[in-house]
C-alpha positions as CSV (number, residue, x, y, z in Angstrom):
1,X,-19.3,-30.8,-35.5
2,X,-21.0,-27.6,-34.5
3,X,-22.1,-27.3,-31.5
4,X,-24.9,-24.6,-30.8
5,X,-25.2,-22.0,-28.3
6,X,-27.6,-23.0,-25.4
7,X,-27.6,-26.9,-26.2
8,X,-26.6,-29.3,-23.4
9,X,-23.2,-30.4,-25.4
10,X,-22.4,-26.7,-25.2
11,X,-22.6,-26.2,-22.1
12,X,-20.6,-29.7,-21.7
13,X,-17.7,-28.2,-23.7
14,X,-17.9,-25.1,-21.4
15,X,-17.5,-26.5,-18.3
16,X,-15.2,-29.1,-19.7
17,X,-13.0,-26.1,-20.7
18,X,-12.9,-23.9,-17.7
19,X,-12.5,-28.1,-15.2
20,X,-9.4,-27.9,-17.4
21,X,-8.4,-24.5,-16.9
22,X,-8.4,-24.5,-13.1
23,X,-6.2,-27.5,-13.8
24,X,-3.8,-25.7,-15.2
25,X,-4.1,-23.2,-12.6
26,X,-3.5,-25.4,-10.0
27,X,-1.0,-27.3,-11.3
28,X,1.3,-23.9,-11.9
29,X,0.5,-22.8,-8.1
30,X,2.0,-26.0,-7.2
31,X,4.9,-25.8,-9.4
32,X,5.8,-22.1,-8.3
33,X,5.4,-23.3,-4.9
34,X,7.9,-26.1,-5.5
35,X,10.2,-23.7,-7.1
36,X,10.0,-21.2,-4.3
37,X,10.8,-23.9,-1.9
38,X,13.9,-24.9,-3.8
39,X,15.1,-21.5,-3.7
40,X,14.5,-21.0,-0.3
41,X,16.5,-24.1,0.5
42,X,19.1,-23.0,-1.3
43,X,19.1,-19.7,0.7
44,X,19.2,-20.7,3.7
45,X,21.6,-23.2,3.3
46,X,24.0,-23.6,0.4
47,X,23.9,-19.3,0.3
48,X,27.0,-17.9,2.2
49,X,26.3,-14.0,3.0
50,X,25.5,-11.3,5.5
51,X,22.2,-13.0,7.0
52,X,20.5,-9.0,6.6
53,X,20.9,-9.8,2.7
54,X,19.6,-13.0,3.2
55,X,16.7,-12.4,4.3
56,X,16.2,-9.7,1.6
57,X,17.0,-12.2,-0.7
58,X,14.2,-14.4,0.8
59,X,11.6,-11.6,1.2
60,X,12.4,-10.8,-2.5
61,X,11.7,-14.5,-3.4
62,X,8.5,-14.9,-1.6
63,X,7.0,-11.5,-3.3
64,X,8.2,-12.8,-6.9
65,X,6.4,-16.4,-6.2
66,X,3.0,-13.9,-5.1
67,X,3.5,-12.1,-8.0
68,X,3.8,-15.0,-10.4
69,X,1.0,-16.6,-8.6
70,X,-1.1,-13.5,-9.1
71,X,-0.5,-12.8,-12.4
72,X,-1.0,-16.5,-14.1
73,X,-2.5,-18.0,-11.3
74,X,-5.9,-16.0,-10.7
């Protein structure tokens, strides 16, 4: 079925489309922040190294996670 520019069902499938999109959006914010935290764990404790590296490693981390978020996210 066609559905014409300007009718209510078009306007229906528009907003039906970008309701599903934020979705998505959302739900990949919340898995890169679930990731990050992982990673961060695993850092902090399971990680054996010079603590300056360490927190490089975890600076490093936190910019990648803004960048993903940035990139796919917004």
């Amino acid at each position: 079925m066609t559905v014409l520019f300007g009718t209510v069902e078009y306007f229906e499938q528009e907003i039906e489309f970008h309701l599903t999109e934020i979705e998505k959006r959302e739900k990949l914010r919340e898995e890169i922040q679930q990731i990050q935290m992982k990673l961060e764990e695993e850092l902090r404790n399971d990680f054996i190294c010079d603590e300056k590296l360490r927190m490089e490693c975890l600076e490093n981390l936190s910019n990648a996670c803004n960048k993903l978020t940035e990139d796919y996210v917004v």
